[in-house]
MINU-825246 format. One record per atom (N, C-alpha, C, O): residue number from 0; residue in three letters; atom name; x, y, z. Coordinates in Angstrom, 1 decimal. Layout:
% residues N
+-----+------+------+--------+--------+--------+
!  nr ! rest ! atom !      x !      y !      z !
+-----+------+------+--------+--------+--------+
! NUM !  Ala !   CA !      X !      Y !      Z !
...
+-----+------+------+--------+--------+--------+
% end
This chain:
% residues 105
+-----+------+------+--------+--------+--------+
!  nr ! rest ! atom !      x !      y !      z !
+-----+------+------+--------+--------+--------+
!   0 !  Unk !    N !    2.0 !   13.3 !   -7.6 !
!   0 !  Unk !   CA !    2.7 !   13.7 !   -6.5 !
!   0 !  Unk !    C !    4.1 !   13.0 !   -6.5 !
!   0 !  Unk !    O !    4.1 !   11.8 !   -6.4 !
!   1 !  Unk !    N !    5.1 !   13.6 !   -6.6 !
!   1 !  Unk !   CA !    6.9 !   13.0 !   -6.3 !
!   1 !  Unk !    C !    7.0 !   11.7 !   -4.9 !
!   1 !  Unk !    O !    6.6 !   11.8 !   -3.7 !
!   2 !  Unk !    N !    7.3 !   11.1 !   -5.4 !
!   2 !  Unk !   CA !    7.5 !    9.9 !   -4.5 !
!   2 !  Unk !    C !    8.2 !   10.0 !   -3.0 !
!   2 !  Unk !    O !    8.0 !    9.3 !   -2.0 !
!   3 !  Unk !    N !    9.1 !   11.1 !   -3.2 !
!   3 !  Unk !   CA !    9.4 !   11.9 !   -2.1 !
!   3 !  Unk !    C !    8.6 !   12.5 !   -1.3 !
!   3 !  Unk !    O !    8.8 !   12.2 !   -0.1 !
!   4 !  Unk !    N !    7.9 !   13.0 !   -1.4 !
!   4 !  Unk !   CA !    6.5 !   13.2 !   -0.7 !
!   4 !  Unk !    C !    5.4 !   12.7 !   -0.3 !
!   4 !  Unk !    O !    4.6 !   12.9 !    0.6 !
!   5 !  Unk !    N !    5.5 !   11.6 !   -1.5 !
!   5 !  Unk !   CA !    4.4 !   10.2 !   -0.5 !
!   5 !  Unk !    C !    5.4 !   10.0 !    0.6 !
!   5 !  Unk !    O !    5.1 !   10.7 !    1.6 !
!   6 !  Unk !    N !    6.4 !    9.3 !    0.7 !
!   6 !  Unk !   CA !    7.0 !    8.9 !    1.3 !
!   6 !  Unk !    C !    7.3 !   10.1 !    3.0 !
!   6 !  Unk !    O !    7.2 !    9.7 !    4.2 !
!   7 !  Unk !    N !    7.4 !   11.1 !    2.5 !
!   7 !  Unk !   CA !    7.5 !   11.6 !    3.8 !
!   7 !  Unk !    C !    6.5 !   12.0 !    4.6 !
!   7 !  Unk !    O !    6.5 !   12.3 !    5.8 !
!   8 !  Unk !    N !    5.3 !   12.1 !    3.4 !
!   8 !  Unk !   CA !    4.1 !   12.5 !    4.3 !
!   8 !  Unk !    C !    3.5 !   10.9 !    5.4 !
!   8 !  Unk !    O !    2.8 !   10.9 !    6.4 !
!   9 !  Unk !    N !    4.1 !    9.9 !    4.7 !
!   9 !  Unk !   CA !    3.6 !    8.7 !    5.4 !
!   9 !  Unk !    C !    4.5 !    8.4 !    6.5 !
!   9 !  Unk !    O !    3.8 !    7.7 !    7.3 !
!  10 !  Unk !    N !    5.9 !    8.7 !    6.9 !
!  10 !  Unk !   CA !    6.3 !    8.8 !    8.2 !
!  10 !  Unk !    C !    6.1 !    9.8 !    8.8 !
!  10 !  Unk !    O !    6.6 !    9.8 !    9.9 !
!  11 !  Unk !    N !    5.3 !   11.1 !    8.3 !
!  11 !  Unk !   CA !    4.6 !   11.7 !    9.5 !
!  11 !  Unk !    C !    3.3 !   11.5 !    9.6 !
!  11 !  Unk !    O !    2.6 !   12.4 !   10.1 !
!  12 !  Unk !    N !    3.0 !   10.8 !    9.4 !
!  12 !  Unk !   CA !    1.7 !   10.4 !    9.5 !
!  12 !  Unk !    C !    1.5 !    9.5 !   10.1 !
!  12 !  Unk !    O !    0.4 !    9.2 !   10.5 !
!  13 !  Unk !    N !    2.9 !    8.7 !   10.4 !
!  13 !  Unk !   CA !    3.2 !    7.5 !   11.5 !
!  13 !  Unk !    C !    3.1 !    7.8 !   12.7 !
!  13 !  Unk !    O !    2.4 !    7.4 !   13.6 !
!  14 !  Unk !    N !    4.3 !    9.0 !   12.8 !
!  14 !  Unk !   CA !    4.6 !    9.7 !   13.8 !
!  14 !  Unk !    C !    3.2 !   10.6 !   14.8 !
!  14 !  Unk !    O !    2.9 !   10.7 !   16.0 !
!  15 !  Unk !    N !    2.8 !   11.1 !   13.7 !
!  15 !  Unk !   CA !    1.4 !   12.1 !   14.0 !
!  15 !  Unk !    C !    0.5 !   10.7 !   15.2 !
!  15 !  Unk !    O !    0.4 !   10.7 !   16.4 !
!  16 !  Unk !    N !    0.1 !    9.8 !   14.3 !
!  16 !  Unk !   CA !   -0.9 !    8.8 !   14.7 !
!  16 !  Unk !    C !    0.1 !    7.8 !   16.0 !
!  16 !  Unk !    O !   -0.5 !    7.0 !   16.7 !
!  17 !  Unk !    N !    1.1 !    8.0 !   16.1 !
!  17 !  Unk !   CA !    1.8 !    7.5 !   17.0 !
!  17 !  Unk !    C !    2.2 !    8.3 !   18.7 !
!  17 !  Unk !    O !    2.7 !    7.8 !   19.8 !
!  18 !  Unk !    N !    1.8 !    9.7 !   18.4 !
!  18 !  Unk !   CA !    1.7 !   10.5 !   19.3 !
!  18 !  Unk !    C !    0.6 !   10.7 !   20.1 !
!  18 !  Unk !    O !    0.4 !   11.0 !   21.3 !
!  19 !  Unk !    N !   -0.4 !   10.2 !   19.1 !
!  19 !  Unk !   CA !   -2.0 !   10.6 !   19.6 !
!  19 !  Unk !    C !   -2.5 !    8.8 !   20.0 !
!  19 !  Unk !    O !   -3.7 !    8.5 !   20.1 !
!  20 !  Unk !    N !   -1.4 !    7.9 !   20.2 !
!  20 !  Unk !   CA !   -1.6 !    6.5 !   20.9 !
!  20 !  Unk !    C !   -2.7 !    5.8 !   19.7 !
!  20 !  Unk !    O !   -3.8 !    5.3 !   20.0 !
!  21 !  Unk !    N !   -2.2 !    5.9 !   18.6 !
!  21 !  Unk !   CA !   -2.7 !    5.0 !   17.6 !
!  21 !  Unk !    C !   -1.8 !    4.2 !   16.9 !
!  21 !  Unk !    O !   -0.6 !    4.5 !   16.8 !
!  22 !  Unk !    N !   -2.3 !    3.0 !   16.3 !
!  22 !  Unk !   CA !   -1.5 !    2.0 !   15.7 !
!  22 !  Unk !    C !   -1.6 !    2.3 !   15.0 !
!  22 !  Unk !    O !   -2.7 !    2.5 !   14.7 !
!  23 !  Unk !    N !   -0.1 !    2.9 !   13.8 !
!  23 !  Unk !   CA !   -0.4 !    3.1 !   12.7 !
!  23 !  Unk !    C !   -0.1 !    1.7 !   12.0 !
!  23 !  Unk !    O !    0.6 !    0.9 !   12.5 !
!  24 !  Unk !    N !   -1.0 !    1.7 !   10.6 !
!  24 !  Unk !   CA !   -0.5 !    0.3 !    9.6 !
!  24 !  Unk !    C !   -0.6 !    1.1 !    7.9 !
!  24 !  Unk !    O !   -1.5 !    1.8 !    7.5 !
!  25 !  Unk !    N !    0.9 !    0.7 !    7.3 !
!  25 !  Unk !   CA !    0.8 !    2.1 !    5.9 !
!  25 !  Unk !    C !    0.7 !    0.9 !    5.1 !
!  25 !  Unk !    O !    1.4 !   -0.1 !    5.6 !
!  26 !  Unk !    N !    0.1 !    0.8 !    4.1 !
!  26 !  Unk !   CA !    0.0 !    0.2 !    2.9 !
!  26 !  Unk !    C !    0.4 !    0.6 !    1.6 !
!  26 !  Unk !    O !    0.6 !    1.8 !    1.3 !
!  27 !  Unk !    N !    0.6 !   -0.6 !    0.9 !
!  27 !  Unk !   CA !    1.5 !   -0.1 !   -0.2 !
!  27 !  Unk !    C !    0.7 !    0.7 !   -1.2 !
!  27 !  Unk !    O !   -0.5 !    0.8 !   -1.3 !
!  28 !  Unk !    N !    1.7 !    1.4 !   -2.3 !
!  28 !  Unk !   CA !    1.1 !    2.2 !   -3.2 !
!  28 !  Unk !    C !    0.8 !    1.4 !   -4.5 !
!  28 !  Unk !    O !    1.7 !    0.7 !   -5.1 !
!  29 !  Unk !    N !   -0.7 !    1.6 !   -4.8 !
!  29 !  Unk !   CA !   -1.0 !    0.2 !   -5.7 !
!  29 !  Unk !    C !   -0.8 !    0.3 !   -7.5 !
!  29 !  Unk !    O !   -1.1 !    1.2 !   -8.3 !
!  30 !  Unk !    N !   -0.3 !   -0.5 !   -7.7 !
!  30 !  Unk !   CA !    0.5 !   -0.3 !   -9.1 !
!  30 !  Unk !    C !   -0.7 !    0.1 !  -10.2 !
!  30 !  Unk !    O !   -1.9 !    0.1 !  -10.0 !
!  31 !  Unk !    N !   -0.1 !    0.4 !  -11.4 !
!  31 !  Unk !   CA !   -1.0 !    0.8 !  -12.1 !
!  31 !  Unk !    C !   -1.0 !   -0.2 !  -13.8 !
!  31 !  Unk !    O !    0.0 !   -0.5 !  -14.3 !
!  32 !  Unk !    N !   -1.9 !   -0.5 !  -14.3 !
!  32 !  Unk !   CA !   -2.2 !   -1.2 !  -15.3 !
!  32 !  Unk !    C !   -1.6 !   -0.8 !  -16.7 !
!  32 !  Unk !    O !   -2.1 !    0.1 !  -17.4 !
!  33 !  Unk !    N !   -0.4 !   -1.4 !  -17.3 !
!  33 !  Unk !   CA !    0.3 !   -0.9 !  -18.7 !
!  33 !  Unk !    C !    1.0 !    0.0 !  -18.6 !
!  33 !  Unk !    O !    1.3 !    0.7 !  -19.6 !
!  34 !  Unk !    N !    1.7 !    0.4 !  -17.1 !
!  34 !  Unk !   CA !    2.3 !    1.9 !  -17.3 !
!  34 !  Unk !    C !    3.3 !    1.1 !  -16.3 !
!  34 !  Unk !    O !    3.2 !    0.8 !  -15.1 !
!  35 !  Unk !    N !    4.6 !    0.8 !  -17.4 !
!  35 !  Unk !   CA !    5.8 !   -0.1 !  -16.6 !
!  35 !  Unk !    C !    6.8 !    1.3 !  -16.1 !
!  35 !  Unk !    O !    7.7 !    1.1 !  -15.3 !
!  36 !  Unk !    N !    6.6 !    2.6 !  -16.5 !
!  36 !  Unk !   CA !    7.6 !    3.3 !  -16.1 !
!  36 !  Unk !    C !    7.2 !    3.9 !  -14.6 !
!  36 !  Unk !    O !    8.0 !    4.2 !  -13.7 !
!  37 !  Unk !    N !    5.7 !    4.0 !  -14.8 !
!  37 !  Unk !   CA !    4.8 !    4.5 !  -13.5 !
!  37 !  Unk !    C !    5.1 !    3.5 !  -12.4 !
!  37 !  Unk !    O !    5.6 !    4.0 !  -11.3 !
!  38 !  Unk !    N !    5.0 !    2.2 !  -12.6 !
!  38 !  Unk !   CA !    5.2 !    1.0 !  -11.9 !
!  38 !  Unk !    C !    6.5 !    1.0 !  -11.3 !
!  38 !  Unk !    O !    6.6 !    0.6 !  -10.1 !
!  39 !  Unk !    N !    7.4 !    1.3 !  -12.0 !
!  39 !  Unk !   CA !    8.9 !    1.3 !  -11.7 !
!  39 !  Unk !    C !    9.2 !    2.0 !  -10.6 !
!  39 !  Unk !    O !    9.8 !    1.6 !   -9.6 !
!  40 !  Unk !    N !    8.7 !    3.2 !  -10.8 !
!  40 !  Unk !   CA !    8.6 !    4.2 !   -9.4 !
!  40 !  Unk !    C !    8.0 !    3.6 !   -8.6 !
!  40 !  Unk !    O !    8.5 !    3.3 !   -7.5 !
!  41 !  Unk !    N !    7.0 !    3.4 !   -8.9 !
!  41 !  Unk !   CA !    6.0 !    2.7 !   -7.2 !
!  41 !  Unk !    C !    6.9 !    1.5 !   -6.5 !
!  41 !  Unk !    O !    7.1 !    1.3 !   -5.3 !
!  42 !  Unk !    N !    7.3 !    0.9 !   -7.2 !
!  42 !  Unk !   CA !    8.4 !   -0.5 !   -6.6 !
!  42 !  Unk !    C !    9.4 !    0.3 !   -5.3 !
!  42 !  Unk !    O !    9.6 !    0.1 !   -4.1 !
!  43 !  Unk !    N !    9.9 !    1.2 !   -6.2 !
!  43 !  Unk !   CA !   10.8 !    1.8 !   -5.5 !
!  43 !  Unk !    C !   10.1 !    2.7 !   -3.8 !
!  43 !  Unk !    O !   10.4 !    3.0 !   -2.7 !
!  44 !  Unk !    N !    9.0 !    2.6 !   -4.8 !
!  44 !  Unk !   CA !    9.0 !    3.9 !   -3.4 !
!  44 !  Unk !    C !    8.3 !    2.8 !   -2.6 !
!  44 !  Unk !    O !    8.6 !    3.1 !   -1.5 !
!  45 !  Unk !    N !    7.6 !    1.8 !   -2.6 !
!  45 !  Unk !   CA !    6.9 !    0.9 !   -1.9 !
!  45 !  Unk !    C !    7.9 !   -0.2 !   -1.2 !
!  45 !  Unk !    O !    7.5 !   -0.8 !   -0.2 !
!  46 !  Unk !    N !    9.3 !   -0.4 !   -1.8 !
!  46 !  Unk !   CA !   10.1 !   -0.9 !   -1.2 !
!  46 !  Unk !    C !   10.7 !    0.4 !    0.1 !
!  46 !  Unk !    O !   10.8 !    0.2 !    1.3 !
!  47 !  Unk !    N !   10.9 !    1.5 !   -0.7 !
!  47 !  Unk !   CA !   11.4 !    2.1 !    0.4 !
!  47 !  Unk !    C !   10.7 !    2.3 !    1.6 !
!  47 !  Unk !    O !   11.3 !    2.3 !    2.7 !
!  48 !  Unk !    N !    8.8 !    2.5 !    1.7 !
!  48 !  Unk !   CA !    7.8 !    2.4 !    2.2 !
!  48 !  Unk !    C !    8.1 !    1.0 !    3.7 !
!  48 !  Unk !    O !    8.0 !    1.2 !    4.9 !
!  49 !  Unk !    N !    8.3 !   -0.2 !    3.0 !
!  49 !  Unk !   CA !    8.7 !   -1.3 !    3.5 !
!  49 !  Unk !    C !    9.6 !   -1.0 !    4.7 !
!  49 !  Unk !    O !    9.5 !   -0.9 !    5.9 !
!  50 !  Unk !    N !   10.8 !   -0.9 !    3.7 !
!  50 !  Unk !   CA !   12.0 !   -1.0 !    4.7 !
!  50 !  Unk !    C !   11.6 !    0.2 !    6.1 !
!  50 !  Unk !    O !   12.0 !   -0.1 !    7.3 !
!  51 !  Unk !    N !   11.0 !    1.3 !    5.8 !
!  51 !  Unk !   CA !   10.8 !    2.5 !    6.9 !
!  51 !  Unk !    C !    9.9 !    1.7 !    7.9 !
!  51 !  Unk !    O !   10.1 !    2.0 !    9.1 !
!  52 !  Unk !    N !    8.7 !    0.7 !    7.6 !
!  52 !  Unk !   CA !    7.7 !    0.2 !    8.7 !
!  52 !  Unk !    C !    8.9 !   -1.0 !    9.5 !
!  52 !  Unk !    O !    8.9 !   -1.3 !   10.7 !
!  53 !  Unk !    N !    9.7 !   -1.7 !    8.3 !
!  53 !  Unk !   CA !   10.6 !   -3.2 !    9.2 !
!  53 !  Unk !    C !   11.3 !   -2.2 !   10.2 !
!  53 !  Unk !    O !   11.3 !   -2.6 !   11.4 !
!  54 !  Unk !    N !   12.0 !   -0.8 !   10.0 !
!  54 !  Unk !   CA !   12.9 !   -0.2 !   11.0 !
!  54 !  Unk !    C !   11.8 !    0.3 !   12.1 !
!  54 !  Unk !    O !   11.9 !    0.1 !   13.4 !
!  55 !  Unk !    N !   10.9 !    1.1 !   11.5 !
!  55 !  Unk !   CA !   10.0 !    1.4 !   12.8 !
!  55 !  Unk !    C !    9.1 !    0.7 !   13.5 !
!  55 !  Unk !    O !    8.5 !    1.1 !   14.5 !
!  56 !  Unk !    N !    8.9 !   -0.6 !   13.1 !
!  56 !  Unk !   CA !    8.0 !   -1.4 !   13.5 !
!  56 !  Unk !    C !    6.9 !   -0.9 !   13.7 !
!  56 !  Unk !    O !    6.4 !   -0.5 !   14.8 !
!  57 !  Unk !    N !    6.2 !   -0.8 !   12.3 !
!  57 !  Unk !   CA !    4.8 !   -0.4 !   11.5 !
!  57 !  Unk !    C !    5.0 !   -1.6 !   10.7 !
!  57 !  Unk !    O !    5.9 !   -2.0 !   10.0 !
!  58 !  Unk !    N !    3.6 !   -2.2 !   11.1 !
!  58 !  Unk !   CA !    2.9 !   -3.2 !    9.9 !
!  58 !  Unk !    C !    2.6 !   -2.8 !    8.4 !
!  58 !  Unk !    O !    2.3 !   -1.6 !    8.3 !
!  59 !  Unk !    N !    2.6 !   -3.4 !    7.5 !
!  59 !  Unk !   CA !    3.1 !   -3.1 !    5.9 !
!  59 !  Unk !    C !    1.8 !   -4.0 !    5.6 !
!  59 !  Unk !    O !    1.4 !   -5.0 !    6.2 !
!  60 !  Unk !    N !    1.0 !   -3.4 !    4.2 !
!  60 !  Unk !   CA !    0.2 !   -4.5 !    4.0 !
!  60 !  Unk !    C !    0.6 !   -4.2 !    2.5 !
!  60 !  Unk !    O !    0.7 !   -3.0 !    2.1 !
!  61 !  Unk !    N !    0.8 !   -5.1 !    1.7 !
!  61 !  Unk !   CA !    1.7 !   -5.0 !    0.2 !
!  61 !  Unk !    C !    0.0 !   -5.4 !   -0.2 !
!  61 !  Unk !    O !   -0.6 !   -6.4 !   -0.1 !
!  62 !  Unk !    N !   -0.5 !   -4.0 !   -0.8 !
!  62 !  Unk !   CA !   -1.8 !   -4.2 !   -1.6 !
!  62 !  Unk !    C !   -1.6 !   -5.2 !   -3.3 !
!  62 !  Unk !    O !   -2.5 !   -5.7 !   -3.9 !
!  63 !  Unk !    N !   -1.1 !   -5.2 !   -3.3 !
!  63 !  Unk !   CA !   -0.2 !   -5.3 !   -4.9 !
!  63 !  Unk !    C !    0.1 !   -7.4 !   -4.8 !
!  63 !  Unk !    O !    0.2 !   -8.1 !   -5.8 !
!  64 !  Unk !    N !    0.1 !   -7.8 !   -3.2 !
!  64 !  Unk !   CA !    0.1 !   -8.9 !   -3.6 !
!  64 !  Unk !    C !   -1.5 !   -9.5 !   -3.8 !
!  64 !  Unk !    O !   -2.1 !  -10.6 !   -4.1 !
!  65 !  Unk !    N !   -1.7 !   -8.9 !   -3.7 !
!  65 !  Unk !   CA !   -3.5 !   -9.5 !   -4.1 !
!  65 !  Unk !    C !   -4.2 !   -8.5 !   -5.1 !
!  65 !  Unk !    O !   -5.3 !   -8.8 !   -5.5 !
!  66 !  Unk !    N !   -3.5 !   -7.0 !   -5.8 !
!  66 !  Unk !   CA !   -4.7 !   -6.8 !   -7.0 !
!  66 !  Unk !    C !   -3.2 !   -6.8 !   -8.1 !
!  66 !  Unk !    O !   -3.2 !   -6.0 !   -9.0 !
!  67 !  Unk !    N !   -2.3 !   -7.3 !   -7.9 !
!  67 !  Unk !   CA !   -1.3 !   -7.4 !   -9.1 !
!  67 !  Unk !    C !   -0.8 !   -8.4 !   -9.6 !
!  67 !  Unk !    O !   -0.8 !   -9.5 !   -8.9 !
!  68 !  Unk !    N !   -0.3 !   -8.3 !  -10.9 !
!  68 !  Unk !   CA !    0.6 !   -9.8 !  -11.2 !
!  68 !  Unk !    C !    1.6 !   -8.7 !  -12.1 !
!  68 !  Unk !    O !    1.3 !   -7.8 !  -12.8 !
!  69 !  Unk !    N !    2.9 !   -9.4 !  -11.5 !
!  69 !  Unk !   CA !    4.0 !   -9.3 !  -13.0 !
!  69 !  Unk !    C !    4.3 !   -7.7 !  -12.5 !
!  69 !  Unk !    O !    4.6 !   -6.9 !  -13.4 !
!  70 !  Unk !    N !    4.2 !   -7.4 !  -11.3 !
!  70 !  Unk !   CA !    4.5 !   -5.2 !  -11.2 !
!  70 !  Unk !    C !    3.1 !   -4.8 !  -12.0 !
!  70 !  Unk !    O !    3.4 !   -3.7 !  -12.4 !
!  71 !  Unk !    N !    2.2 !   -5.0 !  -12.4 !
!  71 !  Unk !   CA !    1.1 !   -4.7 !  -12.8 !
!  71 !  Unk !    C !   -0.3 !   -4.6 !  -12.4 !
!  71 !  Unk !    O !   -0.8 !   -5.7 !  -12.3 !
!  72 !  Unk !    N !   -1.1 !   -3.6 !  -12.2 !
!  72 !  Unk !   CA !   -2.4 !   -3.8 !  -11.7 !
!  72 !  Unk !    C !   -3.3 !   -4.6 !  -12.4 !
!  72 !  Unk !    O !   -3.6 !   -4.1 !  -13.6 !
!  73 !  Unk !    N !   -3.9 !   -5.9 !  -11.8 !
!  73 !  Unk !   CA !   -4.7 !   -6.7 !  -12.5 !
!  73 !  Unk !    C !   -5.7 !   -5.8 !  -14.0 !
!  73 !  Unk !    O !   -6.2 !   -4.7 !  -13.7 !
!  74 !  Unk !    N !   -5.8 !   -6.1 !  -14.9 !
!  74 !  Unk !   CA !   -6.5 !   -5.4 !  -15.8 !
!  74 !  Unk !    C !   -8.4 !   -5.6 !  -15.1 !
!  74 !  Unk !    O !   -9.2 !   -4.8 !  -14.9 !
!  75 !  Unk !    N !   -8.3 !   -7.7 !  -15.0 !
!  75 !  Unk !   CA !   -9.8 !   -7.5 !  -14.2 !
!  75 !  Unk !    C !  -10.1 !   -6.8 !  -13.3 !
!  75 !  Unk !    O !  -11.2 !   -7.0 !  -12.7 !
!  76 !  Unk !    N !   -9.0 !   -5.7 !  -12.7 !
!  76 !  Unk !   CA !   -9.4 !   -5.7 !  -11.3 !
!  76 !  Unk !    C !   -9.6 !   -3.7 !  -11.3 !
!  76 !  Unk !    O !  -10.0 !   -2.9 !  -10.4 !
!  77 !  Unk !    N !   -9.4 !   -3.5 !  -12.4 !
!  77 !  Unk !   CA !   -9.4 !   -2.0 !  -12.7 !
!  77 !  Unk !    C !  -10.5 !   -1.6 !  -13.3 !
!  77 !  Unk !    O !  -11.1 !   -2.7 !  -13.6 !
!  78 !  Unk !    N !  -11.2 !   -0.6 !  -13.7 !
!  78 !  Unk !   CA !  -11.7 !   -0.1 !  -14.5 !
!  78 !  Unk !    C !  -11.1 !    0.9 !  -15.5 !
!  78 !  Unk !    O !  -11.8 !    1.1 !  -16.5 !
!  79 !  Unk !    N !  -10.2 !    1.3 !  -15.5 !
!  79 !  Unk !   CA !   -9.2 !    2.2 !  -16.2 !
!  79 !  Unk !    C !   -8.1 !    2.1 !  -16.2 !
!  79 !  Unk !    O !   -7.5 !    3.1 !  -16.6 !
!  80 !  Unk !    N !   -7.2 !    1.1 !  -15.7 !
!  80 !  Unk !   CA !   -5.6 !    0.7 !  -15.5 !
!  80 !  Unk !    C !   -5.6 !    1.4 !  -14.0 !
!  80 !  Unk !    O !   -4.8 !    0.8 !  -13.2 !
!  81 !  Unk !    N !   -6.3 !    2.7 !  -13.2 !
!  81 !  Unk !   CA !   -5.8 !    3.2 !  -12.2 !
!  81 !  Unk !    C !   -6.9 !    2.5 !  -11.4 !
!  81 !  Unk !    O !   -6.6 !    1.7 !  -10.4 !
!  82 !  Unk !    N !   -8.0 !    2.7 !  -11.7 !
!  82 !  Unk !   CA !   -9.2 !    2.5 !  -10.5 !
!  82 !  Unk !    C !   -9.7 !    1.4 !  -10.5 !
!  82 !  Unk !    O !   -9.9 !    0.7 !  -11.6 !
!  83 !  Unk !    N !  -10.0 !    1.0 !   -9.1 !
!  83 !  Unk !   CA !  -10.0 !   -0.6 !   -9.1 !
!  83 !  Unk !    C !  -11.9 !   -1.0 !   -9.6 !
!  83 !  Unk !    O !  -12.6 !   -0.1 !  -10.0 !
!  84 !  Unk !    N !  -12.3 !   -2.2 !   -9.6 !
!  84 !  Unk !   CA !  -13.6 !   -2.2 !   -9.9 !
!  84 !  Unk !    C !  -13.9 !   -2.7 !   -8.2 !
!  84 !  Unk !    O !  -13.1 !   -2.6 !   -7.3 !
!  85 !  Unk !    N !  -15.2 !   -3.1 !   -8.1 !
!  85 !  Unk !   CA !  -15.2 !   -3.4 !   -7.1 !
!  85 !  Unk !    C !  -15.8 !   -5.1 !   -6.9 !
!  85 !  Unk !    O !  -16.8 !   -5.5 !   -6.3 !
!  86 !  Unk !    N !  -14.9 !   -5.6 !   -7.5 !
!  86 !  Unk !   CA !  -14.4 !   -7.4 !   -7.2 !
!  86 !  Unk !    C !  -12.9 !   -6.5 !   -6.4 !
!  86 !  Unk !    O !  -12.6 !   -6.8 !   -5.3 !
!  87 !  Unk !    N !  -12.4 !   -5.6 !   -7.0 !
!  87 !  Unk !   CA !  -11.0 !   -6.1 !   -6.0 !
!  87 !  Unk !    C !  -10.8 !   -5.6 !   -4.3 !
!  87 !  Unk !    O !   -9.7 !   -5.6 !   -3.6 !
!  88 !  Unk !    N !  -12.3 !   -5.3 !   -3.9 !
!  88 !  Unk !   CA !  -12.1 !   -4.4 !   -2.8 !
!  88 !  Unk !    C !  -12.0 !   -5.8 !   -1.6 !
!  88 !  Unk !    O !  -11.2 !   -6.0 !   -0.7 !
!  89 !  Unk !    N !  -13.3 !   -6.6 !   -2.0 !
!  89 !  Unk !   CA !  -12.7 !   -7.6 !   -1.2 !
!  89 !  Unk !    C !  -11.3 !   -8.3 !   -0.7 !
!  89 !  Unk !    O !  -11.1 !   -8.7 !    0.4 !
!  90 !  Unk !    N !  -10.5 !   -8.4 !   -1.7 !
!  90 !  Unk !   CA !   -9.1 !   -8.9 !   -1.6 !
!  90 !  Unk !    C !   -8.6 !   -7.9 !   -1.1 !
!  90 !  Unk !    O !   -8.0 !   -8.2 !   -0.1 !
!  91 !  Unk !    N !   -8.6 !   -6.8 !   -1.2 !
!  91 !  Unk !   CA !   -8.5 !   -5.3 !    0.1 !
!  91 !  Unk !    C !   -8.9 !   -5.7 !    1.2 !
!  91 !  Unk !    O !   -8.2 !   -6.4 !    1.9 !
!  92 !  Unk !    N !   -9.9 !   -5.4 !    1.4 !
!  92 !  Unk !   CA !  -10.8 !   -5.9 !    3.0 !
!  92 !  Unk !    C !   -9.9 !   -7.5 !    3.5 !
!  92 !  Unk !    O !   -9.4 !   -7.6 !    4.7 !
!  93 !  Unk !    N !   -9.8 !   -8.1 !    2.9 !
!  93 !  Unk !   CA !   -9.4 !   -9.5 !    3.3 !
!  93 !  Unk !    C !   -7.7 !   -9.3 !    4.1 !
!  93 !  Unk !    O !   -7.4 !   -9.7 !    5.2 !
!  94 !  Unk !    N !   -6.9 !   -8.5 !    3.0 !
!  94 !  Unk !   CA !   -5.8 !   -7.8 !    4.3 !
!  94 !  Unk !    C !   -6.4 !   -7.2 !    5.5 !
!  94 !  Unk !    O !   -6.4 !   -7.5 !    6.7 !
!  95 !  Unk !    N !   -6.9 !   -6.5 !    5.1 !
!  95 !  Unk !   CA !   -7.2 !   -5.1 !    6.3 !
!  95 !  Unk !    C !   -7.6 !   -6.2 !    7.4 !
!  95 !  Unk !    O !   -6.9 !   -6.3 !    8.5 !
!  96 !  Unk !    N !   -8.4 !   -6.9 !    7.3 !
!  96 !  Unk !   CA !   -9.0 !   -7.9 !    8.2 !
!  96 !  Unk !    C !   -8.3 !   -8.7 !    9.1 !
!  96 !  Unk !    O !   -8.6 !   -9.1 !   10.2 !
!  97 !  Unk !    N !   -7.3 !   -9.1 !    8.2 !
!  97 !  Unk !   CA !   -6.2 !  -10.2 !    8.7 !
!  97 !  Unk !    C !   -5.3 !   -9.4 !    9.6 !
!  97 !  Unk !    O !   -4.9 !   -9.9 !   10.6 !
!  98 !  Unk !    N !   -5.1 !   -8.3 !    9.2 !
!  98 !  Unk !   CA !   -4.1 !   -7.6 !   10.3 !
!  98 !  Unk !    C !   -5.2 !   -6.9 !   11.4 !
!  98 !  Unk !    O !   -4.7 !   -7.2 !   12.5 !
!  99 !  Unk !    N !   -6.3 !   -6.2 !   11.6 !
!  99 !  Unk !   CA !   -7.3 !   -6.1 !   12.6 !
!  99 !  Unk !    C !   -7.2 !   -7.1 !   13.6 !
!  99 !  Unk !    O !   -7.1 !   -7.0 !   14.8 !
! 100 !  Unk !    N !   -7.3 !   -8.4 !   12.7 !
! 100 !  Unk !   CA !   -7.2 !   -9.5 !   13.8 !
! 100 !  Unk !    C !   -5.8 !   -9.9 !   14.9 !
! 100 !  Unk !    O !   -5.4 !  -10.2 !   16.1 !
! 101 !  Unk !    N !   -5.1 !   -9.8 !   13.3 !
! 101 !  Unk !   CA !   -3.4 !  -10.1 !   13.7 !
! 101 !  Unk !    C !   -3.5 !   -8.8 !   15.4 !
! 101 !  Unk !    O !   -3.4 !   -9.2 !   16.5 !
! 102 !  Unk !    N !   -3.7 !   -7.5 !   15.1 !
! 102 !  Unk !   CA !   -3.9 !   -6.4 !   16.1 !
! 102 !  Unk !    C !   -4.9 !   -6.8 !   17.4 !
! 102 !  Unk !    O !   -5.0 !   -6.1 !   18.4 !
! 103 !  Unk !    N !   -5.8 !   -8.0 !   17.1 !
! 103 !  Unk !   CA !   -6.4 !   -8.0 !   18.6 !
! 103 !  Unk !    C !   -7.8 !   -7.3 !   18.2 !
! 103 !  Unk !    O !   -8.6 !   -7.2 !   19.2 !
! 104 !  Unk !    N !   -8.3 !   -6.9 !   17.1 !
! 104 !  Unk !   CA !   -9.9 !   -6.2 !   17.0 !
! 104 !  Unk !    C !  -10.6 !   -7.2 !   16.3 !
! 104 !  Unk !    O !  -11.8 !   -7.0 !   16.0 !
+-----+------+------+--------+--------+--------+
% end
């Protein structure tokens, strides 16, 4: 899918869940293992992802700082460079959790 389209389907998807009195929280797009040109894009669009939640005041959770090193998705943490195994869901959960709380649930 064009990065353009992640991207805009996720500020209406802010907007959508913001109409219907929900918090929204968007997370980043998680990098991919050995694929520096694939990666390159995701930066970009995950930076731009960023800056759209600091202006609208949507919480950001950068998956990438807990299943990446180096712009790279952990190799242990994949089963195929794309899909994660499931050691890395916890370090998932462990965001999600922290901001639930940060939110008051």
């Amino acid at each position: 899918m064009p990065p353009e389209r992640i991207y805009d389907n996720q500020v209406q998807a802010v907007a959508y869940w913001r109409a219907h009195n929900v918090i929204p929280v968007l997370q980043s797009v998680i990098y991919k293992a050995d694929e520096p040109g694939t990666n390159a894009i995701i930066r970009v669009l995950n930076a731009r992802l960023q800056a759209y939640c600091a202006s609208a005041q949507v919480d950001y959770l950068d998956l990438n700082a807990v299943l990446a090193e180096h712009d790279t998705l952990r190799a242990d943490l994949s089963t195929d460079g794309t899909h994660l195994k499931p050691d890395a869901y916890p370090r998932w959960a462990g965001l999600v959790k922290a901001e639930l709380a940060k939110l008051g649930f």
